[in-house]
Structure formats: structure tokens, C-alpha cells
N, C-alpha and C positions, 0 to 999 in steps of 0.2 A: 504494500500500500504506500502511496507516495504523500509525504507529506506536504505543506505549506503554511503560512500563518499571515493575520494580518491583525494589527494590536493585541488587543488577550485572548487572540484565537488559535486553535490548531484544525487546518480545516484538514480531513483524512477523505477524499474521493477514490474511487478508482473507478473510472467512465471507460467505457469497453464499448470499441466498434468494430466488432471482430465483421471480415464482411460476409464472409459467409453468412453469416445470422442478417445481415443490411440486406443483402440481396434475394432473403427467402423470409424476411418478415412478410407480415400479413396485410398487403396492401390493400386499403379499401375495406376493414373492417366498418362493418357499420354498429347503430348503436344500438340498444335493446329496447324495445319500445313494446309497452303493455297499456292498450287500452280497453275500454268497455263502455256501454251506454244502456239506458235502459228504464223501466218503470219506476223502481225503487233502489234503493240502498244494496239489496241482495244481488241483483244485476251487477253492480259493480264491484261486487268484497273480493271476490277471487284477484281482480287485477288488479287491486288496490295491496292485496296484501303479499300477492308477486313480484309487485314492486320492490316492499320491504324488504324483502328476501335477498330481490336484487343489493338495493343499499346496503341491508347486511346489519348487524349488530341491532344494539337495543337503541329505544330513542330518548337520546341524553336531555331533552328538554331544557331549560335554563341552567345548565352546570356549566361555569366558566370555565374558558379556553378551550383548546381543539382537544378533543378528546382521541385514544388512539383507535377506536372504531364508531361503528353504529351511524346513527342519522337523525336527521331532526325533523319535529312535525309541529304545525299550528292548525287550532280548529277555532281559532275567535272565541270558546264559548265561557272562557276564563273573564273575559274583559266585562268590564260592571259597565251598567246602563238594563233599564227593562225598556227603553226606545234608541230610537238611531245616535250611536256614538260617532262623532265626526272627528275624526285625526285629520292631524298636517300635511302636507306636502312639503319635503319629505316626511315620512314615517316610522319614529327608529324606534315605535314599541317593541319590537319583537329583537332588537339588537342583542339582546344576551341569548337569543338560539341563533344569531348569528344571517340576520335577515332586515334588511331598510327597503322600502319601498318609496318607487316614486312613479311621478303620474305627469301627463301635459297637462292633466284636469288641476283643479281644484283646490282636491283633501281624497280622503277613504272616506268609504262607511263603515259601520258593523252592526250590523242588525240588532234589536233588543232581545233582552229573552221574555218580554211578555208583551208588546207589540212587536211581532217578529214576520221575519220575512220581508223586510221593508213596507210593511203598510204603511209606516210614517213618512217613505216617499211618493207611494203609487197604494191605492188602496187593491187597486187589481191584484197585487203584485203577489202576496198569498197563495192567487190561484194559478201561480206561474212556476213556482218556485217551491222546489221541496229541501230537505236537510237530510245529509249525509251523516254527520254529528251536530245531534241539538243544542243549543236554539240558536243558536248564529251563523249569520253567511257575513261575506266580506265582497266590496266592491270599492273601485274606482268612483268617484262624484267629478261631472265634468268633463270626460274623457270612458272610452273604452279602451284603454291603455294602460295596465299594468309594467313598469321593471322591478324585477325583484335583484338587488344587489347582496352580496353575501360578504361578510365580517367574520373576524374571529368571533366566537362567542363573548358579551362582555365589554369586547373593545370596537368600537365601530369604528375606530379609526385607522383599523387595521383590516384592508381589503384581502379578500380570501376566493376561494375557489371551491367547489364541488362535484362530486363523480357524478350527477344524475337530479333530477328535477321533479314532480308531479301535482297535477292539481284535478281535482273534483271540481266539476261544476253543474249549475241546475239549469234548466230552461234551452239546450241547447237544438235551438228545430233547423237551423241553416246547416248543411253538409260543411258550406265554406266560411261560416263567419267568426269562426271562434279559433285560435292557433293559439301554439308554442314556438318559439325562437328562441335559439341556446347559441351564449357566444362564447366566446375563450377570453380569456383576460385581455389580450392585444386589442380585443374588439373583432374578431373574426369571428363569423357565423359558421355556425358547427353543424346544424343541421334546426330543420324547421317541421312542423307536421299539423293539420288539424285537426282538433277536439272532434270526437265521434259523435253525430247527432242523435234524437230520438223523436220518433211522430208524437205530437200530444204536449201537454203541461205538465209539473212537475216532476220530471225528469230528471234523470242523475247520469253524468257522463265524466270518465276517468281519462286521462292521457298523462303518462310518465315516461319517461327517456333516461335512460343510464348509458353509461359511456365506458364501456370496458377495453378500449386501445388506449386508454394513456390519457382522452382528453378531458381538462379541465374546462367548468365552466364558470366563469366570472359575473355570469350575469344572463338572463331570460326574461324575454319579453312575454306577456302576456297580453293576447288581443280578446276580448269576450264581448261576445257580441257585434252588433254591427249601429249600434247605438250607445247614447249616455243615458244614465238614470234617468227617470220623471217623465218620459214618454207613456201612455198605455202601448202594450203591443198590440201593431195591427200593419195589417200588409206582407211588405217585405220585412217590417222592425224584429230584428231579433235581440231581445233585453237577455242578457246575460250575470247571474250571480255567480258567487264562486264559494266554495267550500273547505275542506280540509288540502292545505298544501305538505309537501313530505319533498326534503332532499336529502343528499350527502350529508354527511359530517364536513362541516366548512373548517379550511386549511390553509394558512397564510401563504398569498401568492407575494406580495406584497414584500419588496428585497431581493428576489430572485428571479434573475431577466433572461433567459435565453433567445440567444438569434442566430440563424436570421428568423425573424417569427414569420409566422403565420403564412403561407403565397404559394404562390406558382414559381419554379426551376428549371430550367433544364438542366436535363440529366449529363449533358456535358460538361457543364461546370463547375469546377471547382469552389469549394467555399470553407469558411472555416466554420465551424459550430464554438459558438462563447456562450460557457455561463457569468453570471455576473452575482456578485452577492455582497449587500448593501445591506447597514440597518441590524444586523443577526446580534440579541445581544448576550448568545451562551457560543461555549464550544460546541463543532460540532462533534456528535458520537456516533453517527452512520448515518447512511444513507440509500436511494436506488435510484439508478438510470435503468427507462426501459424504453424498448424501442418497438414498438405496431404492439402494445402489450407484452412482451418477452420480458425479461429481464436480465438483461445481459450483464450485470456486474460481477456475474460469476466465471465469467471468461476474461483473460487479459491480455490486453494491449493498448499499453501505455500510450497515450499521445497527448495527455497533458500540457500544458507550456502556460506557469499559472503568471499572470499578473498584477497591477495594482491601478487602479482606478484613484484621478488625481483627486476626486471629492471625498474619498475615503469607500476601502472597501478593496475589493477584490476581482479579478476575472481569470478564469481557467478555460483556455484555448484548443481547439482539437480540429488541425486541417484535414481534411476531407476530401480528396483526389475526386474529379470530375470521372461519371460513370459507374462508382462505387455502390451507389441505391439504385434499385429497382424503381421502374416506372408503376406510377401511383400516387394513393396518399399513404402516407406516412406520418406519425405520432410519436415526438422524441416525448417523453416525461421525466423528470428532475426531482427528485424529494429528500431532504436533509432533513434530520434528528437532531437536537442541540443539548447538549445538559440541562437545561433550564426547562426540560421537558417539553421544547414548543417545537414544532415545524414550519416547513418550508415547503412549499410544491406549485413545480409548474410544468406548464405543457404548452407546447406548438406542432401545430399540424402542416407538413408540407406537402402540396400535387410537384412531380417528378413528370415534367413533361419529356419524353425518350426523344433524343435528337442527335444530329448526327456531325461530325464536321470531318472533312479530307484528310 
């Protein structure tokens, strides 16, 4: 293992790009996607709790900082008010499971628990709209525009990442009005899909997405509906509430930069891969590079070449011979251990356009 340091650090990596392993990864993994729609609650439990499965561990709920597995869930139905509760824009209730929302609208709503279902916006709205867990739904005000941004648990000032996303929602009759969008920290779009619909009112419909090649997600847009609150539905209007949401365990992206991020290549090219690492304030005590999912730190071949970053901090260099990766996408991931018990993890996804030159 090769060492390095930078102030009262000792960083220990060993980054392996054995090519063998580069040129028979799994290019073009896609992500695992579980949804369902349906009359009631039962329609959906199966893919709701496949999901879980997917994310894996138990659900740490408000326990400060990143925990080393499991995943996080909100169902609104904690929050006091027995009428419409109206948050901010932004939204950092939910900051200590590691979740701020923000909107083009407004504020949020959240339903009461005894005027429920938004009747205190739409008196319809009851007959539209069922509950996955009672008594509260949760909505945008001003916008059908959902971001869900992700934090350490506890510290919102510390931007974070996760394996996988999902949300329950009611009312959903449009095949196309209702979606998911999952980015990567850099702001690259990772993949998109829409919410499953159902004929009729009160409706319950599931869509989650995990991401088992490596990629992080920084952030998810949610579109619900094809309108804002306070409409009655009619016509084309499709009014959208939303339910129980469930992700990853969020993990400090925030310090740790790999490039080149995110794009298109050609496979001709040579380039170097830099990680960068800023900010870290334990040693660190392991870590794993994986590559399309693999995990190659068990193979070696050194190509490190570490250096220092003039703002403070650190970068650890590895050239990359033009040809070497297989045409596709590809998913480098980065994850560090520190003494101080915290983490580190990032992810970039590159397309390997095959080309040729004389």
C-alpha cells in the first residue's frame, strides 16, 4: 500500500486499473427500478418493500451522521398541525435524515391529521387522494416541482450522495405526467422514468430506482402532476400528492472530486483520472475504488503520482493510455473511511465513444 500525507493526515489508497478488469467491466449497467400502481396500499407493498431490500439495512431515521449501512425514510405523519402545515422554500425539516427540499413554487404543504388530504386547499381533494401511511401527504405549493437535495444527517451543510431514491404517490391518472430524474453530484443526469398511473381516484402508485454500478446520486427531481395545488381536477389536470419517500443512506460527496467527471470520450484518448480530497478532517483508514461495480482494489497496479492542491488539500493522479476502456458507459466510484468514523464517496459516469485514428 502506498502511502502519502497532507497536514495530520496519512492518506493509505491503493487505486487498481488492472485492464483487463477496464476492458471487461460491465458497460451499460443499468439501474434497478421497482415500481407498482394500483387501488390501495396493498397494490403497492410488494414494490415498496423490494425497494428496501434493494437499499438494504435498517432505517436509521434521525441518528446523526452517515451511518455504515441501511437507508432513510419520511412519511410526514410525525409533523404537528391537524390542518395544512406550510414550510419554506427551502425546506431543511427533514435535515437530520439527511434530506432539504426545494421548489420554483412557493413553500411545501403537509397535510393535517384531522383535516386531511388537503381539504384545507381543495375541498375535492379527499376524493382524489388516498394515504399510503396515515394521515399525511406532502406537496409542493406553487409549483409541481419537487428537488430533493441530500446532507449528511444533522449537518446540512455538508452535501452528500445516495445509492437509490423512491417515492409513493396518490392520484396519478396521466401515463406521462408525473416522473423521476436522478443526477450525480456534477449535475449529470443519470437516468429518468415515469411514475406508473392508475384509472380512477384514490390511487396509490410506487417508483424507486437504485443504482448498483457505482453511481451516486446528488440530487432528484420530482415532477407530480401536470399542475399546482388549488385547481379542482378536470380535463387534462392531473393534481398530484405524494407520500412516503425512502433513499440510501446519504454519504459525504462533498471534499472528494474526481475527473474528468461526468461526459462523453473517445476511446482514443488518453487522459489522466485525478482524485482530489479537500476539507477531510480524520485520517484516513480505508477505502474502495470500483469500477462498472467491481471492485478492483484487490488487484495491483500502482499508478498513483499523489499531489498537493495550492488551497490546501491533496490530488492523487493515475494516466490512462488512450484505448484502454471498452466502448460504453462506465462508473469509476471513490469511497474513503476516516478515523473520525465519517466518509467520503463519489462517483462519475463516462460514455466511451470507440474511434479510430491512423
Amino acid at each position: 500500500m502506498r502511502k502519502s500525507s497532507f497536514s495530520n493526515m496519512s492518506l493509505q489508497i491503493v487505486f487498481v486499473l488492472l485492464a483487463g478488469v477496464l476492458m471487461a467491466g460491465a458497460a451499460g449497467a443499468g439501474p434497478v427500478v421497482r415500481q407498482a400502481s394500483g387501488a390501495n396500499a396493498a397494490a403497492i407493498q410488494s414494490a415498496v418493500d423490494q425497494f428496501r431490500a434493494d437499499l438494504g439495512g435498517a432505517n436509521n431515521g434521525v441518528t446523526s451522521g452517515t451511518q455504515p449501512s441501511g437507508r432513510r425514510e419520511i412519511n410526514w405523519d410525525a409533523v404537528p398541525g391537524t390542518g395544512l402545515t406550510q414550510d419554506p422554500n427551502p425546506m431543511p425539516r427533514f435535515a437530520n435524515r439527511g434530506a432539504v427540499f426545494t421548489t420554483p413554487g412557493t413553500a411545501f404543504g403537509i397535510s393535517g391529521s384531522s383535516v386531511t388530504e388537503f381539504s384545507d386547499v381543495n375541498a375535492t381533494y379527499p376524493a382524489l387522494f388516498s394515504l399510503f401511511s396515515a394521515p399525511k401527504l406532502f406537496a409542493p405549493l406553487g409549483s409541481n416541482v419537487t428537488d430533493v437535495l441530500f446532507n449528511v444527517p444533522g449537518n446540512q451543510a455538508v452535501a452528500a450522495g445516495v445509492t437509490g431514491f423512491g417515492a409513493v404517490f396518490t392520484d396519478v391518472d396521466s401515463a406521462t405526467s408525473t416522473r423521476l430524474q436522478f443526477f450525480a453530484p456534477d449535475g449529470t443526469l443519470l437516468y429518468e422514468s415515469v411514475v406508473p398511473s392508475w384509472t380512477g381516484n384514490e390511487t396509490l402508485s410506487f417508483l424507486g430506482v437504485s443504482f448498483n454500478a457505482g453511481e451516486i446520486v446528488g440530487r432528484v427531481r420530482i415532477i407530480s402532476g401536470n399542475t399546482t395545488f388549488g385547481p379542482d381536477e378536470s380535463g387534462a389536470l392531473d393534481v398530484v400528492a405524494m407520500d412516503d419517500f425512502l433513499y440510501g443512506e446519504p454519504v459525504a460527496t462533498a471534499g472528494l472530486t474526481l475527473t474528468p467527471g461526468s461526459g462523453t470520450f473517445f476511446r482514443t484518448g488518453a487522459f489522466d483520472i485525478v482524485i482530489g480530497l479537500e476539507g477531510a478532517t480524520g485520517s484516513v483508514t480505508g477505502g474502495r475504488i470500483s469500477f462498472d461495480g467491481l471492485d478492483v482494489t484487490g488487484f495491483f497496479l500502482s499508478c498513483i503520482r499523489p499531489g498537493t492542491i495550492a488551497t490546501g488539500g491533496q490530488t492523487f493522479r493515475c494516466p490512462i493510455a488512450g484505448g484502454l476502456l471498452s466502448p460504453g458507459d462506465h462508473v469509476l466510484q471513490v469511497e474513503l473511511q476516516f478515523s473520525n468514523l465519517t466518509r467520503m464517496r463519489n462517483a462519475v459516469r463516462w460514455s466511451l465513444v470507440n474511434s479510430r485514428e491512423p
